[in-house]
C-alpha positions in Angstrom: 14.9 -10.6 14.4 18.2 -8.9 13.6 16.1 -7.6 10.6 13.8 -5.8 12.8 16.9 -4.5 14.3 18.2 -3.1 11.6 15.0 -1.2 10.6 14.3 0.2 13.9 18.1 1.7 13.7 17.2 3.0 10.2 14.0 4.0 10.3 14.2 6.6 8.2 14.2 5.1 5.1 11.1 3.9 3.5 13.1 1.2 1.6 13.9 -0.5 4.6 9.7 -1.0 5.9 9.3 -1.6 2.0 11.4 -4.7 2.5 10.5 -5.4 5.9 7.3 -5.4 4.9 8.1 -8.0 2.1 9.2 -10.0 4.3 6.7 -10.1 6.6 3.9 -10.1 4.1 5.6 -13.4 2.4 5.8 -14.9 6.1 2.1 -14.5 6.0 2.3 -12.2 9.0 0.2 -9.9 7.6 -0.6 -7.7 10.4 3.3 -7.1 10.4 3.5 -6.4 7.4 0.2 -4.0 7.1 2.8 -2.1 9.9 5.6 -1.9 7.9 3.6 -0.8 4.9 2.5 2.0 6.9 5.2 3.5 7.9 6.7 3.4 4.4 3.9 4.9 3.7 4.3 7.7 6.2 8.1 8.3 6.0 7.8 8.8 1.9 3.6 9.8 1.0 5.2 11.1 -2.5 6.1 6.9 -3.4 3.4 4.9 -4.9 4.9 1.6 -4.1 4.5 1.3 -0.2 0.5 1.7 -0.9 0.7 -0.6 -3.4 2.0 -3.2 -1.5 -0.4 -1.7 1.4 -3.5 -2.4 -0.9 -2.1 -6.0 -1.8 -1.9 -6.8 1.9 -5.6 -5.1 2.5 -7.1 -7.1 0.1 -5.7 -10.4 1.5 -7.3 -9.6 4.9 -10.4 -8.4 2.9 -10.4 -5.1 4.0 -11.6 -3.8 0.8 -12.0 -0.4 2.2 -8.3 0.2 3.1 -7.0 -1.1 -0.3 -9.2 1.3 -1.9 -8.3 4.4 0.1 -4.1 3.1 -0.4 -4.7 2.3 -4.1 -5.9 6.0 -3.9 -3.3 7.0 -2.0 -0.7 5.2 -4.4 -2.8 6.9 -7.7 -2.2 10.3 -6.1 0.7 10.5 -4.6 2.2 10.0 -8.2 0.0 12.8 -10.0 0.5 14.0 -13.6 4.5 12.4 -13.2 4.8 10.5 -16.7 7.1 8.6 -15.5 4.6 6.7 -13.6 1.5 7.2 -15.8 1.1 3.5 -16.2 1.6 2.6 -12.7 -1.9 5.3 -11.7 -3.4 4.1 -14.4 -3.3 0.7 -13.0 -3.9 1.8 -9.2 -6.7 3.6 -10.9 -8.3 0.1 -12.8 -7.9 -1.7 -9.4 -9.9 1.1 -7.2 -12.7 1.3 -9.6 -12.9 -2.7 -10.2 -12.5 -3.7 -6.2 -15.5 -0.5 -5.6 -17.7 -2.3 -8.3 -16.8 -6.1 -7.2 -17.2 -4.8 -3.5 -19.8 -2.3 -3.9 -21.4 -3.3 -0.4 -17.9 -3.6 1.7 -16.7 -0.2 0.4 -17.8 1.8 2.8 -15.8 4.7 1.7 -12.9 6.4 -0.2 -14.0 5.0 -3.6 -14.4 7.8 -6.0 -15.8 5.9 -8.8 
């Protein structure tokens, strides 16, 4: 897609997979989208919202595992910021409650 395109030209930019991502995820291409996520992920670790969207599309393909380690990933990568206290707090209330409604698909990276 031109899309696709455009990303690959500018794919610096977590914004850009963000939306990719989006995209993909609403065109029920998950796997896509899981990719996009990723690389959000990668290109900016210190934004919460690429693992958050990476958590949503875990726990659509039931991978409870990886939407626990990217809720983690989204709780931490904001640490003590106030700005986004709320926003850990509820990656935090999501980890623990997808560890204790999955306790025997969590194989790991649940702290609690």
């Amino acid at each position: 897609s031109l899309y696709l395109l455009l990303v690959v030209l500018d794919h610096s930019r977590a914004g850009t997979w963000v939306n990719l991502g989006i995209a993909e995820h609403l065109g029920g291409k998950l796997n896509r989208a899981l990719n996009a996520f990723a690389l959000a992920t990668w290109e900016a670790p210190e934004d919460p919202v690429p693992s958050l969207h990476l958590a949503d599309c875990y726990i659509e393909c039931d991978r409870i595992d990886d939407a626990v380690r990217a809720l983690s990933m989204a709780a931490e990568s904001v640490g003590e910021d106030p700005n986004h206290k709320r926003l850990r707090e509820q990656a935090e209330q999501l980890r623990k409650a997808l560890v204790t409604k999955h306790a025997g698909k969590v194989k790991r990276g649940g702290n609690g």
